[in-house]
N, C-alpha and C positions, 0 to 999 in steps of 0.2 A: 505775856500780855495778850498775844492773839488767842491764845486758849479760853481766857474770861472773856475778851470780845465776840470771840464764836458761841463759848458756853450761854452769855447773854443774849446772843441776837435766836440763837435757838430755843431759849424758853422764851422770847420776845413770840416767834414764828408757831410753837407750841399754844401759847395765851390764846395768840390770836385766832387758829383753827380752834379750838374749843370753845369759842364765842360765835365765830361764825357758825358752828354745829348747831349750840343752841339757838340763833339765831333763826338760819334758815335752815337747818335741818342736816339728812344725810342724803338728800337726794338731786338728782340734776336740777338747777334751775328753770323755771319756764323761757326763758329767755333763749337758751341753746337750744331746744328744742326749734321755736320759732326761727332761728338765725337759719336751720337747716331747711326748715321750709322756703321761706325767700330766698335762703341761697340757690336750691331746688328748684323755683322757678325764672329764676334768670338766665339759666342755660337754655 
């Protein structure tokens, strides 16, 4: 039983990175880029 709940949640996990891929892409998002700048100016 835990073998098909693993085997599922990992083509669950699988699905879901290949959406996101197409989605936004294979690259960093803008958003961590930017977190490291404000992060960079609060020190």
């Amino acid at each position: 039983m835990m073998k098909k709940l693993k085997k599922s949640v990992q083509k669950f996990l699988e699905d879901l990175a290949k959406e996101n891929q197409q989605t936004f892409g294979t690259q960093k998002m803008d958003c961590c880029n930017l977190n490291k700048i404000t992060n960079q100016n609060k020190k």
